[in-house]
Structure formats: structure tokens, C-alpha cells
C-alpha positions as CSV (number, residue, x, y, z in Angstrom):
1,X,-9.5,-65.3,50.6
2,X,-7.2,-62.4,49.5
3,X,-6.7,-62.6,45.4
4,X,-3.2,-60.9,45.5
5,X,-2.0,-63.8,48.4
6,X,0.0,-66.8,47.3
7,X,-1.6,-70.0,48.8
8,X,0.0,-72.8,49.0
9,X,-3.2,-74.7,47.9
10,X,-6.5,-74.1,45.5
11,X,-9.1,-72.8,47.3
12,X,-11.2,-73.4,44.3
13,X,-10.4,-77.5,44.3
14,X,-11.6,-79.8,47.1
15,X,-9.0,-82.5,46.8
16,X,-6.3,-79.4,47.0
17,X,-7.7,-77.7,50.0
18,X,-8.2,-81.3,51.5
19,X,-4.3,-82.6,50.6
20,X,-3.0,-79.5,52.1
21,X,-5.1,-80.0,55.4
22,X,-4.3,-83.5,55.6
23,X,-0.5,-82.2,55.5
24,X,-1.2,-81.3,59.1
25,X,-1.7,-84.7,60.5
26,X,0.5,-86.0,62.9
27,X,1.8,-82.7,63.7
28,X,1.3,-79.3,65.5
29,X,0.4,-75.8,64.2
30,X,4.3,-74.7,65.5
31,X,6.0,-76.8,63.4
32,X,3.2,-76.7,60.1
33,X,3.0,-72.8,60.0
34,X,5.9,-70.0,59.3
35,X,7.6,-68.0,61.9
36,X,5.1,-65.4,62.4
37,X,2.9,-67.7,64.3
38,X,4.5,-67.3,67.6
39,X,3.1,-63.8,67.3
40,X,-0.3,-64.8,66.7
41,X,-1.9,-62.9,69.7
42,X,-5.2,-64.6,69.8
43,X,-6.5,-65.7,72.9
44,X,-10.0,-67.6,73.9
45,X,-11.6,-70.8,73.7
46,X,-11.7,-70.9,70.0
47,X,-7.8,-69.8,69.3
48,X,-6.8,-72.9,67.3
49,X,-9.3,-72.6,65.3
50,X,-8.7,-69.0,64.8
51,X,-4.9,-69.7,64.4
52,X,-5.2,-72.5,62.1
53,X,-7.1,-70.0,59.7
54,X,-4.8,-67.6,59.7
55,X,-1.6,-69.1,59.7
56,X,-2.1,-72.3,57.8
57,X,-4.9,-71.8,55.9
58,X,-3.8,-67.9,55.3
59,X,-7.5,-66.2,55.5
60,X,-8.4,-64.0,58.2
61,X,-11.0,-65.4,61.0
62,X,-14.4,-64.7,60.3
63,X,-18.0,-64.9,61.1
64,X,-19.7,-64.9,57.2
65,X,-22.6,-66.9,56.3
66,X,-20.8,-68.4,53.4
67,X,-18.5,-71.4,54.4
68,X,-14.5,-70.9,55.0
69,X,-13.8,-72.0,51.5
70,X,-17.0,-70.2,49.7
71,X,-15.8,-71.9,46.1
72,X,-15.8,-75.5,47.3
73,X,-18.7,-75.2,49.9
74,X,-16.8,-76.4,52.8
75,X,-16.4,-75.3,56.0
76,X,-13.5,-75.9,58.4
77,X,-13.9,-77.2,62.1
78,X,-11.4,-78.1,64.3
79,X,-12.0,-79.8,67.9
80,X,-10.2,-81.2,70.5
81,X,-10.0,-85.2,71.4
82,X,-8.9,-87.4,73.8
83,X,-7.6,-90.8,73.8
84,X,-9.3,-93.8,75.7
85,X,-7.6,-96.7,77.8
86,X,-8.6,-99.3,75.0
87,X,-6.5,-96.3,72.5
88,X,-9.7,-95.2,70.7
89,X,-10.4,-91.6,70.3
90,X,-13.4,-89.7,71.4
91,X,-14.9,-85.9,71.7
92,X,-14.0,-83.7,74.7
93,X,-17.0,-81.9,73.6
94,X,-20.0,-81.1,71.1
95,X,-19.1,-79.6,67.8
96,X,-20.0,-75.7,67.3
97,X,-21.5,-74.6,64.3
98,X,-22.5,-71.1,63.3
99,X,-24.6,-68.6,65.7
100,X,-28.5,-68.8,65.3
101,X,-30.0,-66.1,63.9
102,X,-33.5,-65.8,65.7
103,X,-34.7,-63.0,63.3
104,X,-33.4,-64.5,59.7
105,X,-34.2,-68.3,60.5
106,X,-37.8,-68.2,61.7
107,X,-38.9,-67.6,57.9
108,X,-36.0,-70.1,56.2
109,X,-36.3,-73.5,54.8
110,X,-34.4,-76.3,55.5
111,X,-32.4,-76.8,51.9
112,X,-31.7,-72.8,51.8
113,X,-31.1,-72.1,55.0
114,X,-27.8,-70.6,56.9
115,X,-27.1,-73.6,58.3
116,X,-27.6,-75.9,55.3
117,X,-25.0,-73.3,53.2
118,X,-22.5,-72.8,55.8
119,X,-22.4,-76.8,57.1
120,X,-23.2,-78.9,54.1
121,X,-19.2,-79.9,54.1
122,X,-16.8,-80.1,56.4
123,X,-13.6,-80.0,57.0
124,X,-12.7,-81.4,60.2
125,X,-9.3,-81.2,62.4
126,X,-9.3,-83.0,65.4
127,X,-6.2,-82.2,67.7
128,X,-5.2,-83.3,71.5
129,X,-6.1,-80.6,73.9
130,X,-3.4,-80.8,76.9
131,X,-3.7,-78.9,79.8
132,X,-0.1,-77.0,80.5
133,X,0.7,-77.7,77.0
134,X,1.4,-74.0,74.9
135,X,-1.4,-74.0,71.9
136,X,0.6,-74.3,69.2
137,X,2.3,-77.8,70.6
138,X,-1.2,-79.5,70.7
139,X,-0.9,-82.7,68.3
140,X,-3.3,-82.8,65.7
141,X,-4.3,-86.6,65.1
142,X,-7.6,-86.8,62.8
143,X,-8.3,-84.7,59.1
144,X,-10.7,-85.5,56.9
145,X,-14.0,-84.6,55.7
146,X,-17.7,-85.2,56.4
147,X,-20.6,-84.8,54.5
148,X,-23.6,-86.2,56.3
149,X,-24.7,-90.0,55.5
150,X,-28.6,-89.9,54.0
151,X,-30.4,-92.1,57.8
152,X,-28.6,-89.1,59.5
153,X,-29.2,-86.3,57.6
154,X,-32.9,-86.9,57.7
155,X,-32.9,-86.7,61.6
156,X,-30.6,-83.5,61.5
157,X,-33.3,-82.0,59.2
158,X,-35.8,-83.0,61.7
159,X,-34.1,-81.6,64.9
160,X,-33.1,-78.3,62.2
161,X,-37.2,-77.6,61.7
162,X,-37.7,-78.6,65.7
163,X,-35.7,-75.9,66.6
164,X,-37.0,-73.9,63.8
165,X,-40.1,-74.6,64.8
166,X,-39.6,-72.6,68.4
167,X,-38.2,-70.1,67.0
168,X,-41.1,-69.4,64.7
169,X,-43.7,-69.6,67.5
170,X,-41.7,-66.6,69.7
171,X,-40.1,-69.3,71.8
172,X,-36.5,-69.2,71.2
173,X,-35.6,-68.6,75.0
174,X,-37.0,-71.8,75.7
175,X,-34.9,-73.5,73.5
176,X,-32.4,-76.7,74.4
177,X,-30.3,-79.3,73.3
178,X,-32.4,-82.0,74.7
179,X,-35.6,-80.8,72.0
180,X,-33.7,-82.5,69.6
181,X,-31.5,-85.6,68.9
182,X,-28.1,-85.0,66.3
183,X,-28.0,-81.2,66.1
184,X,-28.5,-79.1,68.9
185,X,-28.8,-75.6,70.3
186,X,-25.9,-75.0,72.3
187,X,-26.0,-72.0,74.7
188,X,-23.0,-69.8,73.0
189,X,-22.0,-66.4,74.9
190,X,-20.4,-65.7,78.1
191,X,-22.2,-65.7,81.9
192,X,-25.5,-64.0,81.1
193,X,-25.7,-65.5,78.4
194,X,-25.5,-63.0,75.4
195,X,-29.4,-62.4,75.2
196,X,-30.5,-61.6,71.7
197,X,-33.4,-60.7,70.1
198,X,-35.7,-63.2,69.0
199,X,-38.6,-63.8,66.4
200,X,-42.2,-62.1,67.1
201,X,-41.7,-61.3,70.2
202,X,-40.1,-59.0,72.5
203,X,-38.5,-61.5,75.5
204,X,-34.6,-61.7,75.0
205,X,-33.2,-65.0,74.1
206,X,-29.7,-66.6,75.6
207,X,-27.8,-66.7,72.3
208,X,-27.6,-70.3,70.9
209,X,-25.6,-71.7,68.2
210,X,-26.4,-75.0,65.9
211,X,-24.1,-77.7,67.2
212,X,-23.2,-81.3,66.7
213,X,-23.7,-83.6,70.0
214,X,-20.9,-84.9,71.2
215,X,-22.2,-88.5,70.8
216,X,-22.3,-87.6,67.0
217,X,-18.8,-86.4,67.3
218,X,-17.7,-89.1,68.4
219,X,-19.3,-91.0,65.7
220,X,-18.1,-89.0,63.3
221,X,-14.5,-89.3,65.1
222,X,-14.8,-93.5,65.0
223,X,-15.5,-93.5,60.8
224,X,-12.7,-91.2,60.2
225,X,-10.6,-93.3,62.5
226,X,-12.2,-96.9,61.2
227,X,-13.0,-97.8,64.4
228,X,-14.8,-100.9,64.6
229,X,-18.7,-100.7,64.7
230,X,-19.5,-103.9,66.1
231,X,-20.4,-102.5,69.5
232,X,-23.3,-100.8,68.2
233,X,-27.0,-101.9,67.6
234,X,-29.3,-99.8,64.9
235,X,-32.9,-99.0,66.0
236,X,-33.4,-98.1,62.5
237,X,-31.9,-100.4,59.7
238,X,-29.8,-98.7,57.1
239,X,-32.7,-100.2,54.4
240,X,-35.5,-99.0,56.3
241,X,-37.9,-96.7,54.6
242,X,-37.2,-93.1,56.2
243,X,-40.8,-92.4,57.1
244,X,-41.2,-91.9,60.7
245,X,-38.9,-89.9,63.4
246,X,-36.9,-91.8,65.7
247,X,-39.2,-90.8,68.7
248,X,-42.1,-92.3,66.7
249,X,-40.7,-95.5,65.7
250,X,-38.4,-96.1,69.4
251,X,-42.5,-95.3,71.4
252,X,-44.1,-97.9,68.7
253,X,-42.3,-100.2,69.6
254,X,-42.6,-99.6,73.3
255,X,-46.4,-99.4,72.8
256,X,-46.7,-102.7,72.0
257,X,-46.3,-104.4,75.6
258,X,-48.0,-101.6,77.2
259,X,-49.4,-103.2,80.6
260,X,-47.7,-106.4,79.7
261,X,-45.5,-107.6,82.6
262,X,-41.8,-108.7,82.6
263,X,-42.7,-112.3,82.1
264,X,-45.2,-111.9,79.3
265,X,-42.4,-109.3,77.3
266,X,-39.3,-112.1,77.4
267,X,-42.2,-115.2,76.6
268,X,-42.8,-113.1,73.0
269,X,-38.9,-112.7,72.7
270,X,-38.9,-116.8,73.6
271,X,-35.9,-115.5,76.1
272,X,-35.3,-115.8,80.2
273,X,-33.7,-113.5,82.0
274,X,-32.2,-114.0,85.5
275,X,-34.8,-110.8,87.7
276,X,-31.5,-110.6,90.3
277,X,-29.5,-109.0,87.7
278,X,-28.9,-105.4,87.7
279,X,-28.9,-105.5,83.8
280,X,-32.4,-107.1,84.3
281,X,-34.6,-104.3,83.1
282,X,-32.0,-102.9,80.6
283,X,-31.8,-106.0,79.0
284,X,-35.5,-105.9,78.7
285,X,-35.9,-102.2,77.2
286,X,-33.1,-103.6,74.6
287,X,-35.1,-106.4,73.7
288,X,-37.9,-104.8,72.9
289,X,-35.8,-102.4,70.8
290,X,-34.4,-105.3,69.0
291,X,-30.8,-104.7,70.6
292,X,-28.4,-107.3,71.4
293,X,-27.9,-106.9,74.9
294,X,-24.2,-107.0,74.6
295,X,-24.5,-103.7,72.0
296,X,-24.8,-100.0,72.4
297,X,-27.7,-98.3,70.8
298,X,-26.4,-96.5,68.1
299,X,-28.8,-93.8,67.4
300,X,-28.9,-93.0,71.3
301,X,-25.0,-92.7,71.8
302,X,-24.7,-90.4,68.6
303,X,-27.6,-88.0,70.2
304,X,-26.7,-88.3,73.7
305,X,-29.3,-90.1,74.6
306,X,-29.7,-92.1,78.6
307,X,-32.1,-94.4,78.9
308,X,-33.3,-94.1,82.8
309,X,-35.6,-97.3,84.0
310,X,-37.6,-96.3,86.6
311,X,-39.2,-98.7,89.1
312,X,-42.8,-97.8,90.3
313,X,-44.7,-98.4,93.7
314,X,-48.4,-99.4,93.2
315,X,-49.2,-95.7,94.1
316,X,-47.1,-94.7,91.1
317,X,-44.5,-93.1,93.3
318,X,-41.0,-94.1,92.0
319,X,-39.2,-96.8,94.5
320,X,-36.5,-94.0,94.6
321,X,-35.0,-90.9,93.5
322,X,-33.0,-91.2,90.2
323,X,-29.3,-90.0,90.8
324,X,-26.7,-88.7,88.4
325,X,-23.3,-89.1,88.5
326,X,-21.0,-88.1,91.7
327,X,-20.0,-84.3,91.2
328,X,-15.7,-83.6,91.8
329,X,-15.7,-81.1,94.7
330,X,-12.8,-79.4,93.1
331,X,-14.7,-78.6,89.9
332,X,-17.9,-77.6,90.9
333,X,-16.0,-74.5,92.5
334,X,-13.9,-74.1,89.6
335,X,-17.1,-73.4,86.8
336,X,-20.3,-71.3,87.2
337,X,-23.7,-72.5,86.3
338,X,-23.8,-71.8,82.8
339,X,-20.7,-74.3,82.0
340,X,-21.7,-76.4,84.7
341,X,-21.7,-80.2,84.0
342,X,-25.1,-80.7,85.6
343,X,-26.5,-77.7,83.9
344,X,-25.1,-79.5,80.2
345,X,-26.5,-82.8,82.1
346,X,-30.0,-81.5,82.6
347,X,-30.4,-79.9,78.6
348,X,-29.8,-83.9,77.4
349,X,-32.4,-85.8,75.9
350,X,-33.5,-88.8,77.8
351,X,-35.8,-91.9,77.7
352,X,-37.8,-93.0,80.6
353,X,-39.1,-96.5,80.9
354,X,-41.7,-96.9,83.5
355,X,-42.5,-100.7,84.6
356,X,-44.7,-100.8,87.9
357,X,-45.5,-103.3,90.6
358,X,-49.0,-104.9,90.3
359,X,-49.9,-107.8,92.5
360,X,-47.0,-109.5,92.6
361,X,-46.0,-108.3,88.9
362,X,-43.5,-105.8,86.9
363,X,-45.7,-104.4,84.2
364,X,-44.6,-102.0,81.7
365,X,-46.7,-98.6,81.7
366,X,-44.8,-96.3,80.0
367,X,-42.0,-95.4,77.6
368,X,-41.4,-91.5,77.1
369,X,-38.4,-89.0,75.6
370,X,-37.8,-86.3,78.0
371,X,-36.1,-83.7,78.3
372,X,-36.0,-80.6,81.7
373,X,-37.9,-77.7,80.7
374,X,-35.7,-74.4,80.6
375,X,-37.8,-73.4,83.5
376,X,-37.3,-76.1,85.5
377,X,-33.4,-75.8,85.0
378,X,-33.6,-72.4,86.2
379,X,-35.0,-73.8,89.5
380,X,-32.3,-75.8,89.7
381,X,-29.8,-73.4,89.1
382,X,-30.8,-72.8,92.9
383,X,-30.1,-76.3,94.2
384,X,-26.5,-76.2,92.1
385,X,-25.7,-72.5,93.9
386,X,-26.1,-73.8,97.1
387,X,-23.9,-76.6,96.6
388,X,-21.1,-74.8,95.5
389,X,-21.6,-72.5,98.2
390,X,-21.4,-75.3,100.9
391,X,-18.2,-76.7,99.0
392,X,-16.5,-73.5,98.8
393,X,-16.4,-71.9,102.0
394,X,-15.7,-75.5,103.8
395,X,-19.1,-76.0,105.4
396,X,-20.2,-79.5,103.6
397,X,-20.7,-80.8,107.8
398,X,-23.3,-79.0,109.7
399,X,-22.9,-81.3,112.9
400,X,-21.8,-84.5,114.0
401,X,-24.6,-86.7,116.3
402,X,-24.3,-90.3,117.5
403,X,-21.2,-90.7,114.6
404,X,-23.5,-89.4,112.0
405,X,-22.8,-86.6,109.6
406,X,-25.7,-83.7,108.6
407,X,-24.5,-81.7,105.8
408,X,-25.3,-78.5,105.0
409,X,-26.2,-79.8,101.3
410,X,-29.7,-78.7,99.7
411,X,-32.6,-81.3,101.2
412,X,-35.4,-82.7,99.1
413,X,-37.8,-81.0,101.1
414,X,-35.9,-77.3,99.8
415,X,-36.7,-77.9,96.5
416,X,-39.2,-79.9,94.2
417,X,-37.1,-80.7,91.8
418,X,-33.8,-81.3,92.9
419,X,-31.7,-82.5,96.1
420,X,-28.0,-83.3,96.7
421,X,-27.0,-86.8,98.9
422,X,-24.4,-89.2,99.1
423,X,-23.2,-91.6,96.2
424,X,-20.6,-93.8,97.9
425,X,-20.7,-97.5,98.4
426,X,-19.1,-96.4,101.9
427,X,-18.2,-92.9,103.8
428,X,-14.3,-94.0,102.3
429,X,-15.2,-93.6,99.0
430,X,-14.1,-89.8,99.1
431,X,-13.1,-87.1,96.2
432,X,-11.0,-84.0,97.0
433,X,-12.1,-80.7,98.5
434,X,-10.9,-77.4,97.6
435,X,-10.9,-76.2,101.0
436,X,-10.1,-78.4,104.3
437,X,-13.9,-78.6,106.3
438,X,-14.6,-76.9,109.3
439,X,-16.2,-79.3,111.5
440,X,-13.8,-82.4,110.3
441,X,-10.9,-81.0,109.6
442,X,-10.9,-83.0,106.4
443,X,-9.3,-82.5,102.9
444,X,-12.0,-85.5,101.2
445,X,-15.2,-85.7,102.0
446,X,-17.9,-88.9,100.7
447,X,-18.8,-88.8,97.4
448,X,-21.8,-87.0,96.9
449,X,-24.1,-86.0,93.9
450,X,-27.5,-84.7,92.4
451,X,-30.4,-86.7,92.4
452,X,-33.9,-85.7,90.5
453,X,-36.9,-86.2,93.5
454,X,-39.2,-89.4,93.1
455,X,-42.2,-86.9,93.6
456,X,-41.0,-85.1,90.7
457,X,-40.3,-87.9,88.2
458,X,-44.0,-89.0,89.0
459,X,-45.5,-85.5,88.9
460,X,-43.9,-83.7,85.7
461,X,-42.2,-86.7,83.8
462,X,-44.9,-90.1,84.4
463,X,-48.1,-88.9,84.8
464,X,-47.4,-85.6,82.6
């Protein structure tokens, strides 16, 4: 802060700083700051954030290791929402912290560290993000602040010496934000990915930065809201003694009917469940959790988490190939790899829950957090490439024999890991193309997306 500039708040008093902020709700940065704003000049992906310091706030944007407001030990945030059908507000995307610093943070412990100093406090801004709407006219809805409740803050410490942890051992360019469950370590930099130095070692290292995930956001955006909680189920109780991590105590309780099948599981929960229903082995996995099966997980939305139940043949092949969501043929042109949805997909966390068939029965094998090597997403990146490709220059439809359509989509057989098919209930169910296709003359085309090969589920994820 500049000592000869008049403020209209104390920087040196929390409630101040936080009265003044909360002044800001319920409108926009035009009509809260002075003329000069119009001006402002800053452009990017973080120029609210930028603007809001220096025309609000009154400080000059900066990148120090101390927090925004240094006297107080609180650091401002702002990120942009969006507003469900139901009219509850959620996170258009994880929360950025400050940039890791590979060389400095290898050595540091958790309570005096540079994350711990700059993110102890916060002061959050959350604001509607519209697209055609000028900057300074975005509506800022949510202010408060957030310190970090004690059940969480033990897992961010956790997921803070995990990443540590990799950085120590020289393997910082293997890092990603499916190692760890609350805070991540977001990819931050443009295309190639800023590489930096890193610890020990002399391989460069994609620049990363500490983030919140975007299921903790959202948590975060639901208390300062007072959203109702109901909805969610807790792994862990709030009285629990914190003594294991949450990947110890979800596997332990996994363990348990290990080789049990479906019947014996629901007999010990004294409960039926109806084996027609798709919910059928969800509803299992929560029981064994102790879930209600009409709640969300808690724990698992605020890191992310997607719990994939995989079937298995008696040969331990997977009945199928596990798909993700259909891709929009419009945006997978409009972003490159690195800001790609699958690519963000891919770095999640997830749990796999392996129940096989054995004469005549389901039994459970297996329970396991997972997340795609940084490798392995590089060998992706190919699958992804070619897709776009195919989408871009209008060539989806290879040829058209006996009324059936070949693509020109990567095969399974192109690629061990990853393959792209159709995810339609019928050829009708269609999304936009960018550009009309040359073989059907078509503006839609069947929704398609990418799937994860049975071979490869069994080979790296099961029986690794």
C-alpha cells in the first residue's frame, strides 16, 4: 500500500478492509470505482482481479509473497460464478492461488511456507462472468471471507506435503491435480506451458500454481451463500479423530467386503436392492461408505472426485470401455490441448470400484483412487489432436456402406489408451459442427465422445 494515498478503508483492520469489500456487493466495478477506471488498460484472463486492486482497493497489482493486505494477513481472490436452474450458485472454475516455486518450496514446511503466509485468509469476490458483457458491467454477487474449517485444513496440509513431496524427489514435471484431493497443482502459463526450473534436477517443469478445486469452490461458494447442506453425506464425521487420510479411511472401508459378492455386501447392511437398476452398484459403493443413497459424498464433490464402477468379465477384462462425457464439436476447435476439457478431465482424481462375475456372482475385488499419469496424458494428447483435426477440416465421415457411417475418428486399435466413438441414444441425437461435412453435407453430426480402452483400465488401473 502507498503511505502518502488516502484509502477509503484501514488496511491495518480486518473488519474495515472487509466492510469496504462487502460495499461491492450487488454491484459492478463501473459503478463502485471513480472515473479513471474506464482507462484501466488491462487486458487478460485475470483483469478483474487486476482492476479490482487497483481501482477499488487502490494498490498496484502484484505478485509478492506477502498477502494483498500484508497487516491483516489476508489475501484477496476474486472468481467468476454462475447461477444454476434450481438459482444456487456454483464455480465456473478452480480457484488460483500463488505460482509454485519449485526451487524455494522443496526445503519448506507446511506452517511457514509460501503458501501457508500468502493463503491463510481470504478475501473472496465472486462476480457473474457474461460473455459479450464489457468487464467492468460484470455483477458481483458473493463477498466474504474464508479461513479454512480444521477436517479441511488437515487434508489441504496433506495434498500441500504430497505435492511437496514431488517436488523434493526432482519430480515436479510429473506433477497433477489428480495427486491430491482439496488443493491442487494447476498447470499456469500459456501453450508450452511456461517450463521452469525445478528442484535437484535438471528436466524443466510446466509451471504450476497452488489452486483450490472447483468442487471446494463451490463449497466454499454454498457456506457463504447458506445454501442448504442436506444433499451431502460425510465420509468422515465432523467428531471423528483426524488420524488417517481420506484415501486410507474411504480403501478400509472398501477392504472389508473384499471378495464378498453383491448379495453378501447388502445382507450385512440388512438392505435389498432391486440388480435391474442402473443405480444398482452406486448404491452399493454408497452403502458401504455409509452414504445415504439419496446424498452426495461430500468430501468427493469438494475434491472433484468420480467414482467409476467398473464391471468385470471372469478373465478380468472390463465388460466395456468406460466413456466420458460427449465432447461439443464447436469447442473442441475453439481450445488447444492444454485448456482442453478432456485434458482438465484426465488430471482429476478418481475412484474405481471393481466387482467381477464369478459363477453366477458379482463379487467385489477391488477399490482404488486413480489418477492418469502425466505420461499417459501426453499419449493422449495424440488421440485429442486427431480429433480436432477430423472436426476441423469437415472430415468426421470417411464413407458411407450399406447406410452405415465410418468416421475418420481415432480407433481403439490406434492407441492404447484412448479411442473416440459415438455417445447418442440414436444417430438424431446431434451437436453442432463448425464446419458443414464433406461426405454428408451436414451442419450436426451424432454425438460422440472419448472413452478410456477396457484393455487399459485392466492393464494400468486393476491389475496395476
Amino acid at each position: 500500500m502507498s503511505a502518502d494515498q488516502k484509502l477509503p478503508y484501514n488496511p491495518q483492520n480486518k473488519d474495515s478492509v472487509l466492510a469496504y469489500a462487502k460495499k461491492l456487493t450487488g454491484n459492478s466495478l463501473r459503478t463502485s470505482c471513480h472515473a479513471s477506471i474506464i482507462e484501466h488498460g488491462y487486458t487478460g484472463k485475470g483483469n478483474f482481479g487486476q482492476i479490482l486492486e487497483k481501482f477499488y482497493f487502490m494498490y498496484e497489482p502484484n505478485s509478492d509473497a506477502l498477502p494483498d493486505f500484508a497487516e491483516i494477513g489476508m489475501e484477496l481472490k476474486s472468481s467468476p460464478l454462475k447461477k444454476l436452474s434450481n438459482r444456487e450458485y456454483r464455480s465456473k472454475e478452480r480457484l488460483v492461488l500463488n505460482v509454485i516455486n519449485y526451487l524455494e518450496v522443496a526445503t519448506q514446511k507446511f506452517e511457514t511456507s509460501s503458501f501457508w503466509k500468502k493463503n491463510a485468509h481470504l478475501l473472496l469476490i465472486f462476480y457473474f462472468r457474461e460473455e459479450g458483457m464489457d468487464i467492468l458491467d460484470y455483477m458481483i454477487k458473493l463477498v466474504d471471507e474464508w479461513t479454512f474449517p480444521s477436517r479441511d485444513l488437515e487434508i489441504i496440509k496433506n495434498d500441500w506435503q504430497i505435492i511437496t513431496n514431488k517436488i523434493a524427489s526432482g519430480h515436479a514435471h510429473e506433477l497433477s491435480e489428480g495427486d491430491t484431493f482439496y488443493l491442487g497443482a494447476c498447470t499456469k502459463g500459456g501453450k508450452g506451458g511456461n517450463l521452469r526450473r525445478q528442484y535437484g534436477v535438471d528436466t524443466l517443469a510446466k509451471q504450476r500454481a497452488y489452486s483450490l478445486k472447483q468442487g471446494y469452490v463451490n463449497h466454499i461458494i454454498a457456506s457463504i451463500a447458506n445454501e442448504p447442506t442436506e444433499v451431502y453425506g460425510k465420509i468422515i464425521p465432523d467428531n471423528a479423530p483426524i488420524e488417517l487420510t481420506i484415501e486410507e479411511i474411504v480403501i478400509a472401508k472398501f477392504s472389508r467386503f473384499y471378495n464378498a459378492n453383491t448379495d453378501e455386501i447388502l445382507a450385512e447392511f440388512n438392505v435389498e436392492r432391486n440388480k435391474l437398476a442402473k443405480n444398482y452398484f452406486s448404491s452399493i459403493t454408497k452403502l458401504i461408505l455409509g452414504i445415504a443413497i439419496d446424498k452426495e459424498i461430500e468430501e468427493f464433490a469438494k475434491a472433484d472426485i468420480e467414482i467409476k464402477t467398473v464391471r468385470l468379465r471372469e478373465d478380468s477384462l472390463p465388460k466395456e470401455n468406460i466413456s466420458f462425457p460427449a465432447f461439443e464439436y464447436n469447442e473442441i476447435v475453439s481450445h488447444d490441448w492444454e485448456n482442453s476439457e478432456f485434458r482438465e478431465t484426465l488430471e482429476r482424481k478418481f475412484l474405481f470400484v471393481f466387482f467381477q462375475f464369478d459363477n453366477g456372482k458379482i463379487v467385489l475385488r477391488k477399490a482404488k483412487f486413480w489418477n492418469m499419469p502425466v505420461s499417459d496424458i501426453e499419449k493422449v494428447k495424440v488421440v485429442w489432436d486427431k480429433t480436432q483435426e477430423v472436426v476441423a477440416s469437415g472430415k468426421i465421415v470417411k464413407e458411407i456402406k450399406n447406410g452405415i457411417r465410418y468416421t475418420n475418428f481415432p480407433k481403439k486399435s490406434e492407441n492404447d489408451i484412448s479411442h473416440v466413438r459415438p455417445h447418442a441414444v440414436t444417430t438424431d441425437d446431434t451437436y453442432p459442427l463448425p464446419v458443414i461435412d464433406n461426405v454428408t453435407k451436414s451442419d450436426r453430426y451424432t454425438k460422440h465422445s472419448f472413452w478410456l480402452n477396457d484393455t487399459y483400465i485392466r492393464d494400468e488401473i486393476y491389475l496395476n
